[in-house]
C-alpha positions as CSV (number, residue, x, y, z in Angstrom):
1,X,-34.2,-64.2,-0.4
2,X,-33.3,-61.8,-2.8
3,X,-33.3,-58.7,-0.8
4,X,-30.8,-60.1,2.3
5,X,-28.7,-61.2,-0.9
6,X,-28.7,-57.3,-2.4
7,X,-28.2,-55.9,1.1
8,X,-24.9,-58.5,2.4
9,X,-23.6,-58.0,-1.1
10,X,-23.8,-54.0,-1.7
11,X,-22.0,-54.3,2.2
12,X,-19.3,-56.3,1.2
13,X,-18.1,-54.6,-1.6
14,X,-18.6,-51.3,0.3
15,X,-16.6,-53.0,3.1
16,X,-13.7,-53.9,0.8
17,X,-13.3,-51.2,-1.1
18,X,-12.9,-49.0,1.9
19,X,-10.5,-51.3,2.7
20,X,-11.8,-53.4,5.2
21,X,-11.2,-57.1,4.3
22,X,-12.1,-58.8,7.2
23,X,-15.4,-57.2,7.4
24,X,-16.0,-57.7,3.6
25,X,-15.3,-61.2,3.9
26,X,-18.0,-61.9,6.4
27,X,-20.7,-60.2,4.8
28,X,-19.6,-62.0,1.5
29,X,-20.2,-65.1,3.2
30,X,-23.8,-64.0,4.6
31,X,-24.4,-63.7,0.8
32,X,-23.4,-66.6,-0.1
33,X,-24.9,-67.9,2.3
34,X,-28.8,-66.4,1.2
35,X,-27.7,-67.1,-2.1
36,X,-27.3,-70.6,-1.3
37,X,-30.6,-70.8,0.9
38,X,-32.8,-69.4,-1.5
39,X,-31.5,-71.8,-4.1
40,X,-32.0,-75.0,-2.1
41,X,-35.4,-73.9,-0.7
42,X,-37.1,-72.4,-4.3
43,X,-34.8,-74.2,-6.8
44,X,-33.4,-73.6,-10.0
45,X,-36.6,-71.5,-11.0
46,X,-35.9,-68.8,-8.2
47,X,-32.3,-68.4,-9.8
48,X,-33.0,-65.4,-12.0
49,X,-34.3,-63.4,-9.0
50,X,-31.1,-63.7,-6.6
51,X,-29.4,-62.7,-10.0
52,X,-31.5,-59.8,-9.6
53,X,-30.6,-59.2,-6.5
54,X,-26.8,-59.4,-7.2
55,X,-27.4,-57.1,-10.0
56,X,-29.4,-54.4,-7.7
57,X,-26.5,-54.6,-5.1
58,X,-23.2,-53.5,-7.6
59,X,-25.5,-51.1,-8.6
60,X,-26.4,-49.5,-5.8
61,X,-22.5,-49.8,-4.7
62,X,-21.6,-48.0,-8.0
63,X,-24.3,-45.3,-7.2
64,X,-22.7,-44.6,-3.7
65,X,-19.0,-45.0,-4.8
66,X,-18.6,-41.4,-5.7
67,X,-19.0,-40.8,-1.9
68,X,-16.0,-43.0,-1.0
69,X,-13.1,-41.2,-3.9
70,X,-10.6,-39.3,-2.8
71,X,-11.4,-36.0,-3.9
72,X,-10.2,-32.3,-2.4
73,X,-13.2,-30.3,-0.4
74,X,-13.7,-26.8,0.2
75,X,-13.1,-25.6,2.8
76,X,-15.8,-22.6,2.7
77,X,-19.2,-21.6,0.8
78,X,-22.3,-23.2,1.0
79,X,-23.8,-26.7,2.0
80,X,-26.4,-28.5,3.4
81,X,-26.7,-29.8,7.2
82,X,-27.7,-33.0,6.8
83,X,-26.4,-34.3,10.2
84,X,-26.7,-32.4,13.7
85,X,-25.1,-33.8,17.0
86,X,-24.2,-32.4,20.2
87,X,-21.1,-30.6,19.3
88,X,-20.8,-30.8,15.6
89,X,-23.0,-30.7,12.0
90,X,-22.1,-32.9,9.1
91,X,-22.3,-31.0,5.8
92,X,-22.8,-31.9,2.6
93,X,-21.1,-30.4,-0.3
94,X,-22.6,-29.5,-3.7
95,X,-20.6,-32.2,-5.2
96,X,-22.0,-34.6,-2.5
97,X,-19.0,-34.6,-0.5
98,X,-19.4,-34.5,3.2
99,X,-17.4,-33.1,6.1
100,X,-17.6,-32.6,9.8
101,X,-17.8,-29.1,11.2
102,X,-16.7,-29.3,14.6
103,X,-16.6,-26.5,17.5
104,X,-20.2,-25.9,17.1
105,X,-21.9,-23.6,20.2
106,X,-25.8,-25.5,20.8
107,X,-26.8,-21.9,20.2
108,X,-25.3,-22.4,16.2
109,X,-26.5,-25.5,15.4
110,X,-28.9,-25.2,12.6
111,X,-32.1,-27.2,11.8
112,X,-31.6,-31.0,9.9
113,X,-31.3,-29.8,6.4
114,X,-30.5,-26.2,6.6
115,X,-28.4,-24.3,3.9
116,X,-25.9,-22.6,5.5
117,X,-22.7,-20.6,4.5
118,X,-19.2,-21.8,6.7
119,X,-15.8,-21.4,6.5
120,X,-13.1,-23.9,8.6
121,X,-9.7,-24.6,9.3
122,X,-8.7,-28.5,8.5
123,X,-7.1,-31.0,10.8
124,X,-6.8,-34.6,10.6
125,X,-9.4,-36.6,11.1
126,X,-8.4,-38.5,14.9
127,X,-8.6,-42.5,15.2
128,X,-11.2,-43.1,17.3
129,X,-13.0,-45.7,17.9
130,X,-16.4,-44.6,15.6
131,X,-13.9,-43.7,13.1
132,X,-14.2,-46.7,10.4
133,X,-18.3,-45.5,10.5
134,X,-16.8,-42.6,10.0
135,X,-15.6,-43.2,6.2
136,X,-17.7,-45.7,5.5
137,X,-20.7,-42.8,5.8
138,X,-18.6,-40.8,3.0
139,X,-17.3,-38.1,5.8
140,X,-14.1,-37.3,4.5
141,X,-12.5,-34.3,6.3
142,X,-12.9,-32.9,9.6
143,X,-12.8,-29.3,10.1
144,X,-12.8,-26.6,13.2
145,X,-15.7,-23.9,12.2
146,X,-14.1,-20.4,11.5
147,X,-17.9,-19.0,10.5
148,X,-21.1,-20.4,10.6
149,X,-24.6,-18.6,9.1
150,X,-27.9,-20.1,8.1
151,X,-29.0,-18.8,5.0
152,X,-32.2,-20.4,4.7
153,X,-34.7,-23.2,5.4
154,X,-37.5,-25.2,3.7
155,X,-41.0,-24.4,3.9
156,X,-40.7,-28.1,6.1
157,X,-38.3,-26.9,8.5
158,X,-40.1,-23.9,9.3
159,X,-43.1,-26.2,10.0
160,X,-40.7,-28.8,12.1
161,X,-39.2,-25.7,14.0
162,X,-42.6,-24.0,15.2
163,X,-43.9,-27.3,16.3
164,X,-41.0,-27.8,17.9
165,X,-40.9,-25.1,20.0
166,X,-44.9,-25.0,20.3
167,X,-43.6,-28.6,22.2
168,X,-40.7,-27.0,24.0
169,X,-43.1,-24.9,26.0
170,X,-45.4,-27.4,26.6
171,X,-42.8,-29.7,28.0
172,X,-41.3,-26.6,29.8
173,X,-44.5,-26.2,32.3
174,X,-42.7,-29.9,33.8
175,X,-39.5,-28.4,34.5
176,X,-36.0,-28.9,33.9
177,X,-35.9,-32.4,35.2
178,X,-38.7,-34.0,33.1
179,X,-37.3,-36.6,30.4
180,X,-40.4,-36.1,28.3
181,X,-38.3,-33.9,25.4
182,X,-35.7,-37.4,25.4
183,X,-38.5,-40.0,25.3
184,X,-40.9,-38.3,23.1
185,X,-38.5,-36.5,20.7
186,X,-35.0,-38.0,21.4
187,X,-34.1,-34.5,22.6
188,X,-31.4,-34.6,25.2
189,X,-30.1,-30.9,25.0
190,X,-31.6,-30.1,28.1
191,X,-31.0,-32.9,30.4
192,X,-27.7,-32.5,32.2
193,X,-24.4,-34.1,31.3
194,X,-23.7,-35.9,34.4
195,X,-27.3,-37.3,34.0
196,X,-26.8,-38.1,30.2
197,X,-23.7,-39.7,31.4
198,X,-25.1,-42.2,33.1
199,X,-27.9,-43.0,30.9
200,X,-25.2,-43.4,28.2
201,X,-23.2,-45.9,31.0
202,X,-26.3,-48.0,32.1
203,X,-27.1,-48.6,28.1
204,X,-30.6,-47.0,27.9
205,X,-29.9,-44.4,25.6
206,X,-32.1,-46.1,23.4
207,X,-35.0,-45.4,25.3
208,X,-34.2,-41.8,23.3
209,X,-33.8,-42.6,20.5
210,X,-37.0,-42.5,18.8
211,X,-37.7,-45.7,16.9
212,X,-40.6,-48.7,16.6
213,X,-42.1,-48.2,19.9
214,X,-43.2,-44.5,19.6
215,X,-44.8,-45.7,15.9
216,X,-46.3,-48.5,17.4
217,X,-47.5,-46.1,20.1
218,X,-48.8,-43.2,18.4
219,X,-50.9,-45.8,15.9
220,X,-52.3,-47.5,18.8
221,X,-53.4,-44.6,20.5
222,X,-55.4,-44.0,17.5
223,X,-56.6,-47.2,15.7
224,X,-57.4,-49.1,19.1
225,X,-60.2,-47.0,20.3
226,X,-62.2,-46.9,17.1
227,X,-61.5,-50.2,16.5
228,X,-63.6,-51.3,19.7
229,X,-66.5,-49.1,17.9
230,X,-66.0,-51.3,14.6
231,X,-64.4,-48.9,12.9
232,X,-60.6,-50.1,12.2
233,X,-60.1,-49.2,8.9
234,X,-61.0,-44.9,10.0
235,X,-58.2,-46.2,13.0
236,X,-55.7,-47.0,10.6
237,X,-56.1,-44.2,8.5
238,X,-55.7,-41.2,11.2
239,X,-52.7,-43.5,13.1
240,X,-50.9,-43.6,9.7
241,X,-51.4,-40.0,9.2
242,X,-50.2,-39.5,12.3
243,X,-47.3,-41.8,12.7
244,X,-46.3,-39.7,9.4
245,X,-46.6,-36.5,10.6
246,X,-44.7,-37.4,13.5
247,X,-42.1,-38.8,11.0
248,X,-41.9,-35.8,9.5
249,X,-41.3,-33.3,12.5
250,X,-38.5,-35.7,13.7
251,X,-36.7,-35.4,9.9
252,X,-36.5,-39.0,9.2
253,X,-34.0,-40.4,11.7
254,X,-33.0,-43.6,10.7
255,X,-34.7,-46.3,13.2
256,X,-37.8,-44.3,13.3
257,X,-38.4,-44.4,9.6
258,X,-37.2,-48.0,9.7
259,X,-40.7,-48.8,11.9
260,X,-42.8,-46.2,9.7
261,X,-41.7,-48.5,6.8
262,X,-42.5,-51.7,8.5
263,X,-45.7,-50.0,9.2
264,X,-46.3,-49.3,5.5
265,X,-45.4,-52.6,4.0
266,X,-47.4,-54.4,6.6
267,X,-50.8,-52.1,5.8
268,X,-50.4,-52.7,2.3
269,X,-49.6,-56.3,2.4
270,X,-53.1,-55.8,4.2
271,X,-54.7,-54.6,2.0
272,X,-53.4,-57.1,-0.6
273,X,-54.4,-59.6,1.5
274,X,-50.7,-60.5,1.3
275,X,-48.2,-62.8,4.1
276,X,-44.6,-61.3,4.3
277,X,-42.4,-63.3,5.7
278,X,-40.0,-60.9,8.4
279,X,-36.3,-61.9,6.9
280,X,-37.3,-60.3,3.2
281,X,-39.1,-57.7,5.1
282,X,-36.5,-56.4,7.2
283,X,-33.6,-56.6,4.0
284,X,-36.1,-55.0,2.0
285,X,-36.3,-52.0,4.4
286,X,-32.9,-51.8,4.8
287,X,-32.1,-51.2,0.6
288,X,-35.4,-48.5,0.9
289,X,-33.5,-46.8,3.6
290,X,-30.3,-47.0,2.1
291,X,-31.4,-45.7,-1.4
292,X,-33.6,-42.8,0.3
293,X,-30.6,-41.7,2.6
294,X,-27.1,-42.5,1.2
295,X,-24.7,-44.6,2.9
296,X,-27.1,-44.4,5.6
297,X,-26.0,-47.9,6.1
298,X,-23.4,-47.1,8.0
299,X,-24.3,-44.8,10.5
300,X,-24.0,-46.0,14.1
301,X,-28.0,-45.7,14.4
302,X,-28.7,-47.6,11.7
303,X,-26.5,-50.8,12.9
304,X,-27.6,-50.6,16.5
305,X,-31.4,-50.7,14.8
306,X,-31.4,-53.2,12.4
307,X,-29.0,-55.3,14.1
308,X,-30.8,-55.6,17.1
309,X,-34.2,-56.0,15.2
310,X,-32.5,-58.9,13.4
311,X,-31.6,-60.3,17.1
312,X,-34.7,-60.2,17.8
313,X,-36.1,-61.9,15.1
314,X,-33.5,-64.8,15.9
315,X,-33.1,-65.5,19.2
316,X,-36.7,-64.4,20.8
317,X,-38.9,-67.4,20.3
318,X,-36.0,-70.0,21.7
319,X,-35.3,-67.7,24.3
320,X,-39.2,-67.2,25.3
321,X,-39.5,-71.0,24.8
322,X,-37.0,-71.3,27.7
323,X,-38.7,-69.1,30.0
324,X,-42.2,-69.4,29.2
325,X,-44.8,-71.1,32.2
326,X,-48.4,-72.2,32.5
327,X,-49.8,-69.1,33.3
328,X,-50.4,-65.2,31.6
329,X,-48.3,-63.6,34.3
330,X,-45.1,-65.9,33.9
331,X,-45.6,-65.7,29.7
332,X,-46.0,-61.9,30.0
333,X,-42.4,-61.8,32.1
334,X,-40.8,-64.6,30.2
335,X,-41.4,-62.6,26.9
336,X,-39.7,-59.1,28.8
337,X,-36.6,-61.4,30.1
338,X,-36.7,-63.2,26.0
339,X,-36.8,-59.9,24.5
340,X,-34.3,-58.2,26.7
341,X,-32.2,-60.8,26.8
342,X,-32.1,-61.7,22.9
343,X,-31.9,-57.5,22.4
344,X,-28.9,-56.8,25.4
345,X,-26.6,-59.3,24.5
346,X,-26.4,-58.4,20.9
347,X,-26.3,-54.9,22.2
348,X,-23.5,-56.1,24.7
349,X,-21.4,-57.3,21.5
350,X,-22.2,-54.2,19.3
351,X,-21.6,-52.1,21.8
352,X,-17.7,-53.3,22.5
353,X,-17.1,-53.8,18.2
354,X,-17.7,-50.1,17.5
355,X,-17.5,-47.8,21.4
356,X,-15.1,-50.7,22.6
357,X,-16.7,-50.3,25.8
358,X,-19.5,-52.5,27.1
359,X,-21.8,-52.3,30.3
360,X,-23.1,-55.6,31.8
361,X,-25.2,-53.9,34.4
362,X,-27.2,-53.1,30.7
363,X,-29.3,-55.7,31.3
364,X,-30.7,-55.7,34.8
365,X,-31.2,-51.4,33.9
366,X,-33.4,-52.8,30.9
367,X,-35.3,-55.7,32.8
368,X,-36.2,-53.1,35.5
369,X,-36.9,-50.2,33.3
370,X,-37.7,-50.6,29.7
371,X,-41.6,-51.8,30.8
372,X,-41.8,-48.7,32.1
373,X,-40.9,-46.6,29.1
374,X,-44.1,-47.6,27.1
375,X,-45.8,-46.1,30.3
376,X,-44.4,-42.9,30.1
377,X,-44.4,-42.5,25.9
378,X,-48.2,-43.1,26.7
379,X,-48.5,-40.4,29.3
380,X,-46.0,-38.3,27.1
381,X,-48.2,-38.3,24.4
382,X,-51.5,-38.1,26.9
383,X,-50.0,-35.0,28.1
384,X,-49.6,-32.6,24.9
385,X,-53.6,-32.7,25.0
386,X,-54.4,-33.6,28.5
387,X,-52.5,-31.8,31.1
388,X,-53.1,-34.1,34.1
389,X,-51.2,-36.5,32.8
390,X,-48.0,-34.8,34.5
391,X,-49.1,-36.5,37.6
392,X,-48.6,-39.9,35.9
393,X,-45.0,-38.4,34.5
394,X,-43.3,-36.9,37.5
395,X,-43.3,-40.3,39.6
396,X,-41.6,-41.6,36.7
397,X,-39.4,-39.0,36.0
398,X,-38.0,-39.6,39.6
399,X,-37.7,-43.0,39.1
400,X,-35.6,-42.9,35.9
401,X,-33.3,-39.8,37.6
402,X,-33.0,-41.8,41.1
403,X,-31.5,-44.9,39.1
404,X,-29.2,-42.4,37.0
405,X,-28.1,-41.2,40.1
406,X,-27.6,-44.0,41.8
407,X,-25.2,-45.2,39.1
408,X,-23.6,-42.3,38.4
409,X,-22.5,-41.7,42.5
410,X,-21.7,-45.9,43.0
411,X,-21.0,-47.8,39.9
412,X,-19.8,-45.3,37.5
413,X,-17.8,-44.2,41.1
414,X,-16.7,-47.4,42.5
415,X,-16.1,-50.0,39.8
416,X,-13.0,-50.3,37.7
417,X,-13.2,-50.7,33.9
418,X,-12.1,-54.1,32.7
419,X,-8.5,-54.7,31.5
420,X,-9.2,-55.0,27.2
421,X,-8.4,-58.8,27.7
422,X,-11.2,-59.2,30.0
423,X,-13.7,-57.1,28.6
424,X,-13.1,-59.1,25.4
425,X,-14.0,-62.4,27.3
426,X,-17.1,-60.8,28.7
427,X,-18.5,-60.1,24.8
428,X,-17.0,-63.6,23.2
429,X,-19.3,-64.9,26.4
430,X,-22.4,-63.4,25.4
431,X,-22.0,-64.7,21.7
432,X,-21.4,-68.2,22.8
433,X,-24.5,-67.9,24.7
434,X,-26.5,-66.7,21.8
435,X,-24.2,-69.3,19.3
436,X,-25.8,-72.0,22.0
437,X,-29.5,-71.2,21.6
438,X,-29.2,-71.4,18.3
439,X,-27.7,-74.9,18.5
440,X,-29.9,-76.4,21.2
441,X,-33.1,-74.8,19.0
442,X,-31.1,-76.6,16.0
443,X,-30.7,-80.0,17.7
444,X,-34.5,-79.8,18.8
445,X,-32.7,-80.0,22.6
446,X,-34.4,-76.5,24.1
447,X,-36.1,-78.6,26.6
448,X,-32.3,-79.3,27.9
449,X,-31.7,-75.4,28.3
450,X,-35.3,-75.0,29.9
451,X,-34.7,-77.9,33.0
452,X,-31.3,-76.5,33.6
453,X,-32.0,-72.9,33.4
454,X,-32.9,-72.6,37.3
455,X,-28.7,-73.4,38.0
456,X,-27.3,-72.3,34.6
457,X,-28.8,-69.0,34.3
458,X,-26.9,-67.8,37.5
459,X,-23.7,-69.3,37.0
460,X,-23.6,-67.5,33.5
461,X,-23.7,-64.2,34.9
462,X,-21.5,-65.1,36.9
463,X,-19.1,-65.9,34.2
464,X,-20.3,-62.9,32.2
465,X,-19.5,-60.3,35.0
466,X,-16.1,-61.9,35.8
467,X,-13.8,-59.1,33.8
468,X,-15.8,-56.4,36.6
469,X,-14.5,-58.2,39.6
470,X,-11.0,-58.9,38.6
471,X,-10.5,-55.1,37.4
472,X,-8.0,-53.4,39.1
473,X,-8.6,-49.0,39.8
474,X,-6.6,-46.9,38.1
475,X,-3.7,-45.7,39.6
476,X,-2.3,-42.8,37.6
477,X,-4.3,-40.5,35.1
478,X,-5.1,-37.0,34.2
479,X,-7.4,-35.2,31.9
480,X,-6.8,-31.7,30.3
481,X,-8.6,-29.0,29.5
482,X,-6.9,-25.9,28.3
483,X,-4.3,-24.6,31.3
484,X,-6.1,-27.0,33.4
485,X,-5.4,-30.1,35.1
486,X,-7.2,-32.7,37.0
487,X,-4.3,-35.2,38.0
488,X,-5.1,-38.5,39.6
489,X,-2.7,-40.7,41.3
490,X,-3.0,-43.2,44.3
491,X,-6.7,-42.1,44.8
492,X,-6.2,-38.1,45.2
493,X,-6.9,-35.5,42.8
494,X,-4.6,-32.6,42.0
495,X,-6.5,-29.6,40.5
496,X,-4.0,-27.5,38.9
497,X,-4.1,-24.3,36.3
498,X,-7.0,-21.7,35.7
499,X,-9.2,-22.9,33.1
500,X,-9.7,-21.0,30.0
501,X,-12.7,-21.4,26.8
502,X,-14.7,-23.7,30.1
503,X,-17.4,-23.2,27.0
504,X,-15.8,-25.7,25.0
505,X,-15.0,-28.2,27.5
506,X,-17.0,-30.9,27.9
507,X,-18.5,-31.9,31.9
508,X,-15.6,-33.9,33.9
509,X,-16.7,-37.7,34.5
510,X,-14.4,-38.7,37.4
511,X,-13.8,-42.3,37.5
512,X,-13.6,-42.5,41.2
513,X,-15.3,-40.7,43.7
514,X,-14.5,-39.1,47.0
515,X,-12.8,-35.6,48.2
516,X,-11.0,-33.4,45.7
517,X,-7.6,-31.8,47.3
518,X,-5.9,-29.0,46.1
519,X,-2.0,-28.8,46.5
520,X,0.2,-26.2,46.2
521,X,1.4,-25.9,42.5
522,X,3.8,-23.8,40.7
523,X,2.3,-21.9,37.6
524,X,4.8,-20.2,35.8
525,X,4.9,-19.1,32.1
526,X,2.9,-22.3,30.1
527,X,4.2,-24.7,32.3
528,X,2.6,-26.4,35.6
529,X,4.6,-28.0,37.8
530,X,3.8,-30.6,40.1
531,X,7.1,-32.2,41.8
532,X,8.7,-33.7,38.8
533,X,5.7,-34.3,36.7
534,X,5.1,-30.8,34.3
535,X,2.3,-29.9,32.1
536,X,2.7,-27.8,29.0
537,X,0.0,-26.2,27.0
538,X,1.4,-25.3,23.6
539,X,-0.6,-21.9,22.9
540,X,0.5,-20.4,26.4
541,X,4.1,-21.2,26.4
542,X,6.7,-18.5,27.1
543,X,10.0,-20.0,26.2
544,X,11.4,-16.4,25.8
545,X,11.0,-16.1,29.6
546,X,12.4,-18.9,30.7
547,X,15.8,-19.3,32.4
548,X,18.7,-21.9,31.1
549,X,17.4,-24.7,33.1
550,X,13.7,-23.8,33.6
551,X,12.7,-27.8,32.9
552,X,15.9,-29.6,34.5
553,X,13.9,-31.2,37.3
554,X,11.1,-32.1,35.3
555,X,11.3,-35.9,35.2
556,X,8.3,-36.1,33.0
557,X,6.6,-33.5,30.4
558,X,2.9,-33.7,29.3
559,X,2.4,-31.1,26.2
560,X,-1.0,-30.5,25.5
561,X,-1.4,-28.8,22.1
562,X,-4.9,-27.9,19.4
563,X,-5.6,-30.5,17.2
564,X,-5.1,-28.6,14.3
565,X,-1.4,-28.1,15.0
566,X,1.2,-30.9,13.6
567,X,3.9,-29.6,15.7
568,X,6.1,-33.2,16.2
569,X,7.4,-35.3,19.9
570,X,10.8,-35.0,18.0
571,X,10.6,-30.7,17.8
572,X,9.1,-30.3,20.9
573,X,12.1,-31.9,22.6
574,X,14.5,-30.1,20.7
575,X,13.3,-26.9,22.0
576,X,12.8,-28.2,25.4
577,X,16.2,-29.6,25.7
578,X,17.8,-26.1,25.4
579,X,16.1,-25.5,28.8
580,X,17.8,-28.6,30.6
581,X,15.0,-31.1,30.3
582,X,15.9,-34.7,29.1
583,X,12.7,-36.7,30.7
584,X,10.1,-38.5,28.7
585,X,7.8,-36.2,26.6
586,X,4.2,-36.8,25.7
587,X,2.5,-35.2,22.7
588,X,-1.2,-35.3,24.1
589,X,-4.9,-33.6,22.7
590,X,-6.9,-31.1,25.1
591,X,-10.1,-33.0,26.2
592,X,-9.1,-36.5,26.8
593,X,-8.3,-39.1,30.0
594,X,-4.7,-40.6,29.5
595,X,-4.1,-43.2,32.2
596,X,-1.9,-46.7,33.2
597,X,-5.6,-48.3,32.5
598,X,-9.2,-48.1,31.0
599,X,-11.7,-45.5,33.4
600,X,-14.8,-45.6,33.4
601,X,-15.7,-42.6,32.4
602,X,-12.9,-42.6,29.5
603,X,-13.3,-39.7,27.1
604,X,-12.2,-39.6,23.6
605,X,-12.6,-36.8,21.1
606,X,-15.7,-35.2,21.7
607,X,-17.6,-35.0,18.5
């Protein structure tokens, strides 16, 4: 037990001296907790070796700490991309000090581990909901690119970028539509956002996001069949090679290596002839990870893996237990419910403590088609070598885009998001569920849980999906894009403005559906008026223009202004009461729903 010992320690002191006491305290506790265990199960002789283990956690914390101080950053010259997303690259600093670059065009973004030369203009960092993470990963500034240049890549990443594109045209002769770049290589460029949307909203985004089950599956492809001609050990050596190969092109994302080190500890307990236990296994990755990538710990890809892994490891076998029947075929679907089941609700929890959102439908998307995902990374892989494998691809292709759509055009369209209260009462509900298995499997009472399951299993989701039919729609909201508006109230949409930079703006998620209607509008020098309500935009105003009581009738003023500019509520009225208004004011971003409740489709600053 001395590795979950290191890991919950080196947490909680990262936890507190971020500032995060609550958090800090809890992992302190799981410490403790190990700490104790491994004392009462190996004794007094085992002390020296959670000692150890206390000792290995401060310092690893002390190694990392450097990340966390306060310290000023440049805001040009040269650094390394060590994290690309969508719309922005992480960059780290010669002095190991990182910083987002945001306003990134896909055509800019360089390769994982590129040196490039920048320049950028500062802005605070916004509170979002990711942005604890957000620290705790050692990102200290955010900043809008200015000038962006590669200036060269390692012999690796040229490798990893002419594969890459050897794959891009093979996946090209599927067309547009084909998922194979997202499930074989987690690559979602290509896939449109209204599509990505709704994978994102029906919680199977982890189906691309490469991780244990393309290992598992690019090892078995290989060891299985020379295993039936007796000859494992050749098996084990090409799907290792293999598996690390793969490893390699992807650039060692998080989850992914996670499984290529479960891999390698299990083949050479193997060959040690060697039991490992999965509790010690699992910590024991997680410091490997953690000293190989700094403060890798905290990304969001990271917690969502190991968390869920560690779910797994706890509440399968009770929850299979419960579901499990006399013959193959009811085993083989009471281990798909156990494993969904034990992996979406922890999901359901994680995903409401860092997005604060949460999706119950997640679970009946990921009963009905997780089994076929293994399906398709088979043909996937069957298909780079064998090219009539795209007839077993393109029925599932359709099946995965004809659920997306479905959800995108009725449940992302017609159901309400849950007031906070609610939506809180939904995720406490899925931890007293998992709290109870672990109780009943405590009390030796699963048999209790098994006879009732036929009545209690649908009343629960009953319960569970209460916050979805007490929500009320949304009555008033509007997003902005630079001089533009979509404005929603009483179930019609105003589309006011002409757009400008449309590059920059990310697709429009409506949270309702049915007809758009244009009214007529008055567009006059910054300001949009629509009957008393006005919109501002703070780079296009022309206060020199306007007449003594230009805002008078405006009963309400939304200002939209760059998030680098720390104009004040307070100034902005000033000036605006010269020209007769004396309404309420609202400072507001560009790119962002504002509304009298949740939506759906709520968007907060795009990263």
């Amino acid at each position: 037990m001395a590795w979950p010992v290191a890991f919950a320690l080196f947490v909680s002191l990262a936890l507190f001296s971020n500032g995060y006491a609550s958090a800090g305290a809890i992992s302190l506790l799981l410490a403790a907790a190990c700490f104790g265990y491994g004392v009462r199960q190996y004794g007094r002789p085992f002390l020296p070796v959670l000692l150890l283990g206390v000792l290995l956690a401060v310092l690893l914390f002390l190694l990392r700490y450097d990340y966390w101080k306060a310290k000023s950053i440049a805001t040009d010259g040269t650094a390394i991309a060590s994290h690309i997303s969508r719309r922005s690259v992480v960059l780290t600093l010669s002095n190991r000090l990182r910083l987002r670059l945001t306003g990134i065009r896909p055509e800019e973004r360089p390769l994982k581990g590129a040196m490039v030369e920048f320049s950028c203009r500062t802005y605070p960092q916004p509170e979002i909901a990711q942005s604890p993470w957000e620290r705790l990963s050692g990102i200290q500034l955010w900043c809008e690119k200015t000038q962006l240049r590669v200036v060269g890549y390692t012999p690796l990443a040229h490798w990893r970028q002419r594969v890459l594109q050897l794959l891009e045209q093979r996946f090209a002769t599927l067309g547009e539509t084909s998922l194979i770049a997202a499930f074989l290589l987690g690559d979602t460029d290509s896939m449109p956002p209204e599509t990505l949307a709704a994978f994102r909203d029906m919680g199977l985004m982890h189906l691309f996001a490469v991780s244990g089950l393309n290992v598992a599956l690019l090892f078995a492809l290989l060891y299985l069949p020379l295993r039936l001609v007796r000859l494992p050990f050749l098996g084990a050596i090409l799907g290792y090679t293999v598996t690390t190969a793969f490893l390699l092109l992807l650039d060692f994302p998080v989850p992914l290596f996670r499984a290529w080190l479960f891999l390698t500890i299990a083949g050479l307990a193997k060959l040690l002839d060697r039991r490992l236990s999965p509790w010690p296994l699992l910590f024991f990755t997680a410091l490997v990870v953690e000293t190989l990538i700094p403060l890798s710990t905290f990304s969001i890809s990271f917690i969502l893996s190991f968390t869920v892994t560690a779910a797994i490891l706890f509440f399968y076998e009770p929850l299979y237990f419960c579901f499990a029947g006399k013959n193959w075929l009811r085993n083989l679907v009471a281990g798909h419910v156990a494993l969904t089941l034990a992996a979406g609700l922890v999901a359901h929890i994680l995903s409401y403590a860092i997005f604060k959102t949460a999706q119950p439908l997640a679970l009946f998307y990921n009963l009905l088609l997780v089994p076929f995902s293994g399906l398709y990374l088979f043909c996937a892989v069957l298909f780079i070598f064998f090219e009539p494998a795209r007839f077993a691809l393109q029925p599932l292709d359709t099946l995965y885009l004809a659920f997306a759509g479905w959800h995108s055009q009725y449940p992302m369209g017609f159901l309400p998001v849950p007031e906070p209260g609610w939506l809180w009462f939904s995720v406490f509900w899925a931890a007293l569920a998992l709290v109870a298995v672990l109780y009943f499997q405590w009390r030796r009472r699963l048999w209790t849980l098994r006879r009732a399951l036929y009545w209690l299993l649908p009343l629960y989701f009953c319960i569970f999906l209460l916050p979805w039919f007490v929500a009320k729609p949304v009555r008033v909201a509007l997003y902005a894009v630079p001089n533009k508006i979509w404005f929603l109230e009483n179930g019609r949409f105003t589309i006011a403005g002409s757009e400008k930079f449309s590059t920059t703006a990310p697709t429009l998620c409506l949270p309702i559906t049915g007809a758009v209607h244009r009214t007529a509008t008055n567009e006059k020098d910054g300001i949009i008026f629509i009957d008393s309500h006005c919109f501002a935009f703070a780079a296009s105003l022309r206060p020199e223009k306007w007449p003594a009581n230009f805002l008078a009738h405006c009963a309400r003023l939304d200002l939209f202004q760059a998030k680098n500019k720390t104009t004040t509520a307070a100034e902005w009225q000033e000036l605006f009461a010269l020209f007769g208004f004396s309404g309420e004011l609202k400072v507001r971003r560009y790119f962002q729903w504002y509304s009298d409740r949740p939506l759906r489709c709520s968007k907060s600053e795009d990263l």
